[in-house]
N, C-alpha and C positions, 0 to 999 in steps of 0.2 A: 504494500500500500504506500509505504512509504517512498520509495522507487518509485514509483509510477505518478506521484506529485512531482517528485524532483523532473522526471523525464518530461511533466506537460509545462513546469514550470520554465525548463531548459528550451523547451518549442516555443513557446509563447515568445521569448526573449527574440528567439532566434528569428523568429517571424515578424516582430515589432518592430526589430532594429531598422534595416530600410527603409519602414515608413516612417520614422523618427529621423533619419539621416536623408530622405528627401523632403520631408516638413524644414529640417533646419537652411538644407540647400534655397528650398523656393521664401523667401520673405513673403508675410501675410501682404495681403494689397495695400494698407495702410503704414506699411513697413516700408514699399515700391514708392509710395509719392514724398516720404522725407529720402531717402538714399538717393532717390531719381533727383531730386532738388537739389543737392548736395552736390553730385555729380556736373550738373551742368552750371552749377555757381565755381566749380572748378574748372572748369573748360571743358568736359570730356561730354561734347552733349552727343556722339555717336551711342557709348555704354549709356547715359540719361535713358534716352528715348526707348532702348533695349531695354532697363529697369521699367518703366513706362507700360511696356507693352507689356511684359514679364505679368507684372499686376493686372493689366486690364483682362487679360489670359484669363486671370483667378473669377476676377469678380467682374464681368460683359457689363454690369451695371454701374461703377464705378464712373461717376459723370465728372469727377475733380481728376483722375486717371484720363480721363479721356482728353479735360481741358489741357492738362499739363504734356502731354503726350502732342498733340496737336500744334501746343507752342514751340516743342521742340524741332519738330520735323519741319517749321515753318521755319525756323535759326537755320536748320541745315538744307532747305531748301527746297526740299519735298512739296512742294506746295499741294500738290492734289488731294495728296493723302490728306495731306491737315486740313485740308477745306471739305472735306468730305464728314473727317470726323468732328468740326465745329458745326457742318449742320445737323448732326443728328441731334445734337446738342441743343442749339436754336429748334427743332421740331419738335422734340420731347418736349407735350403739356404737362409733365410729372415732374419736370426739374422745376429747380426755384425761379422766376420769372426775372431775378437779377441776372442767375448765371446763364440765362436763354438770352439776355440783352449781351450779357458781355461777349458770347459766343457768337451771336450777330455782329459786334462791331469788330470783333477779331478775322470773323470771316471777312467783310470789308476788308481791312488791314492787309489781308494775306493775298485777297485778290488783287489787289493794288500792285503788293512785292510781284506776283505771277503773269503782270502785264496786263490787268486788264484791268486800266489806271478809270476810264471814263465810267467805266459799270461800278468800281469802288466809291467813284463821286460819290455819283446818285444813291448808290445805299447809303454813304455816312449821314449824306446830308435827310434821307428820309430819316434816319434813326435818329438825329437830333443829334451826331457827334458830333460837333463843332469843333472842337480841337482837330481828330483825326481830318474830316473835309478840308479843314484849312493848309495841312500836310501834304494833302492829297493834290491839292487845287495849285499850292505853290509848286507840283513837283512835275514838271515841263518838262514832257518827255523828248519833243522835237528841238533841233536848236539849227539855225542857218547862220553862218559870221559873212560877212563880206570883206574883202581886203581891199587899199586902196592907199600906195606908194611909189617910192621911188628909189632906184639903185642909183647911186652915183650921183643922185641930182637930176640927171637926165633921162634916165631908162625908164618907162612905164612896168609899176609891180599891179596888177591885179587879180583876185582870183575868190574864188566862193567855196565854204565847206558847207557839209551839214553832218548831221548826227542826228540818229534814231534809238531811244531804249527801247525795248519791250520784255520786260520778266531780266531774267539769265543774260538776254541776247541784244548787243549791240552793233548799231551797222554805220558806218560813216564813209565819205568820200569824199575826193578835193579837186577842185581846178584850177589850176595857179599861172601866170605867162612869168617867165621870166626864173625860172624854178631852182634852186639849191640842190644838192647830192651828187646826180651824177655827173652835173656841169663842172664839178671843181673836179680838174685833171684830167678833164676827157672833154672839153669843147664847150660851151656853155649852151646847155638847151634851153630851148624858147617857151615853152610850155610843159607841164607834167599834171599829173592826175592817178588819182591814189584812189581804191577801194579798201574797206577794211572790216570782217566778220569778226567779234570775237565774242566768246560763250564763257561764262561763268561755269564752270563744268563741278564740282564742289564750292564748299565752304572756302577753302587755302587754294586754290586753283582757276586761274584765268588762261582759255587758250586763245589767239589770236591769225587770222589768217588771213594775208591780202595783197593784193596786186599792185604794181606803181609803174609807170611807164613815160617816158620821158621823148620828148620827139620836138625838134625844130624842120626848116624848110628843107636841111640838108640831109638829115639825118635823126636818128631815135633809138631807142632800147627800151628794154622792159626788164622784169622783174618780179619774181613768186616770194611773197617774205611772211613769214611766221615770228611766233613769240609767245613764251608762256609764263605768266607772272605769277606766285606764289606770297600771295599776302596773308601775311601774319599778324593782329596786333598793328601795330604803328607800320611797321617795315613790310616792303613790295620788293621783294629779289625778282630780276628776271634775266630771262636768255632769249636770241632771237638770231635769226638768218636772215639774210637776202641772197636769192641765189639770181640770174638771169645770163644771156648770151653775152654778157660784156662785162657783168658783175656777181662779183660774190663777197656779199660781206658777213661776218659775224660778231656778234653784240652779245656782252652783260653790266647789268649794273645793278644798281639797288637805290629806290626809294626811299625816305624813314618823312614819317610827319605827317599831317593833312592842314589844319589852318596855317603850323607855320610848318615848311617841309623841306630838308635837303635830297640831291641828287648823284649821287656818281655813276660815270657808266665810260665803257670802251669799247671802240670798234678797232675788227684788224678785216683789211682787206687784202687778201693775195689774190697775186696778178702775176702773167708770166710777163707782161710788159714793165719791167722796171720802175717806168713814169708814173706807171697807174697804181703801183701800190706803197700800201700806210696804214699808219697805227695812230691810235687818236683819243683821247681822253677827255673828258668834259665835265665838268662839275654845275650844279644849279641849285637855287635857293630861293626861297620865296615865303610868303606870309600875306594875311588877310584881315584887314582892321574896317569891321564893319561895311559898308560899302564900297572900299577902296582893297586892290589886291595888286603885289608888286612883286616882279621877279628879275632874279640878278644871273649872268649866264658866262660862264668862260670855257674856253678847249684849246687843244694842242693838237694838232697834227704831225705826223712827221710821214716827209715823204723826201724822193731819192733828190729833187728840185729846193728842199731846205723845210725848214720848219714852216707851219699855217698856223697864225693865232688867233683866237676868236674870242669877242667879246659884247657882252648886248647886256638890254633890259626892257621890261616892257611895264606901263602903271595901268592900272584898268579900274575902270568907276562900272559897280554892278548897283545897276535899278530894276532892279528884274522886272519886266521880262528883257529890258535892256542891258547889255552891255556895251561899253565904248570901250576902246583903248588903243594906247601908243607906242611903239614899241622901235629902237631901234639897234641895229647889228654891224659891228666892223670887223672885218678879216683883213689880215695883214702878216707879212711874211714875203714868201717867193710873189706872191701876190696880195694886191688891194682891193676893196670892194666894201662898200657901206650901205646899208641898205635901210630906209626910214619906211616904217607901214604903219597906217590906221586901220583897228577894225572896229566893225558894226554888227554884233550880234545881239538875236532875236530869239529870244523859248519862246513855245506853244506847244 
């Protein structure tokens, strides 16, 4: 008798243990939204949202699991997901009718981040969020600049950008007369024009990809150029190519800063032409006081014809949707060239 307690006692343990050593493995769902919280106040909001889900797993109904989880995927950029899970959130007549409002203007918010800036208006400003519409309504996603200068005094500069965001995805192009790059050392072109895709592909990850091609009455070239930047924090490292029939260059530098913000970066270009090839460094600086924003610009060339030194600056008065600004640039070395430009840019 006494054997055969101890053997059901022995069973029992033996049988428990597992479910007591996957109890301790899984946290209760209310254990998931402090460790979840925790996690993404320390930067790791990849594990967050995994804690997040982990919970939600436990308890389907868990509507604070769902908010928090939503807000995560929305930081890392998931949009769908998280707009999906803030409406079920806003549908649910069983939630509290605060956390149904704040799920509504979150979903706003995230539609906004996902590019679909004019549908986000319209719901903040139905839902009465005045703050968020205001965000929204300053945040101009089109921008056209216009140029309007002179090289030397005498050479006509002019030329037109524009820029489009949507979500992730940015698209921009240029048409310039008179254009810089491939004209230093290889003939001076008259014109060039730049396309430019680039995608926000993660949270630390920007890739970029696009065309420039350069062409006067005599002659032109082109050009396939990428770039992929890795922002972290304060600092933007990046690396970048131009490849084409006549060029090939390669680039890195690094970013640090946003209102006031330094620059370093270098290009080397090889060349079997001796003339045409060089190594090149550049440094820039800049800051932003209210309406007014100013940047300071210097570089070094070296090439087989002597040193190129470069030096500029530009001051700019932002009224949004207006900007004006002035900007001017001297090279000097084996060669001279000054270049004064005004530009006139437009958001909408």
């Amino acid at each position: 008798m006494i054997l055969g307690l101890a053997l059901a006692t022995t069973l029992a343990t033996t049988l428990a243990a597992p479910v007591a050593s996957a109890a301790e493995r899984a946290p209760a769902p209310e254990d998931c939204l402090q460790v979840g919280a925790q996690q993404r106040e320390e930067g790791d909001w990849a594990q967050a949202a995994a804690t997040f889900r982990a919970g939600l797993a436990q308890a389907p109904d868990q509507v604070h699991l769902r908010m928090e989880l939503a807000t995560t995927l929305a930081w890392l950029g998931q949009h769908q997901e998280a707009l999906a899970l803030y409406a079920m959130v806003a549908g649910d007549h069983e939630v509290d009718a605060r956390l149904r409002a704040a799920a509504r203007e979150s979903h706003a918010r995230v539609s906004w981040w996902a590019g679909r800036r004019d549908h986000a208006l319209r719901t903040a400003r139905a839902l009465g969020a005045t703050e968020l519409a205001e965000d929204i309504a300053a945040d101009r996603p089109r921008r056209l600049t216009l140029l309007v200068g002179a090289r030397d005094g005498d050479r006509p500069l002019v030329g037109a950008r524009g820029q489009l965001r949507r979500g992730p995805w940015t698209v921009a192009g240029s048409v310039d007369r008179n254009a810089e790059g491939w004209s230093v050392g290889q003939g001076e072109a008259q014109w060039s024009a730049t396309t430019t895709v680039a995608h926000r592909v993660a949270e630390h990850l920007v890739a970029e990809l696009g065309s420039r091609h350069w062409w006067s009455a005599q002659d032109g070239t082109h050009a396939v150029a990428g770039r992929s930047t890795v922002p972290v924090g304060l600092a933007s490292p990046y690396l970048g190519a131009m490849v084409g029939p006549d060029l090939q260059v390669g680039e890195a530098g690094l970013r640090v800063g946003r209102t006031v913000w330094v620059s370093v970066g270098a290009t080397y270009r090889p060349a079997a032409d001796p003339l045409l090839r060089s190594t090149s460094l550049a440094g820039a600086a800049g800051a932003r006081w209210g309406p007014v924003s100013v940047r300071a610009d210097g570089s070094r060339g070296w090439f087989l014809a002597g040193p190129l030194d470069g030096v500029g600056g530009q001051l700019e008065v932002i009224v949004e949707p207006l900007r004006l600004g002035l900007g001017a640039t001297r090279l000097s070395g084996w060669m001279t060239r000054t270049d004064v430009v005004g530009t006139c840019s437009w958001a909408f």
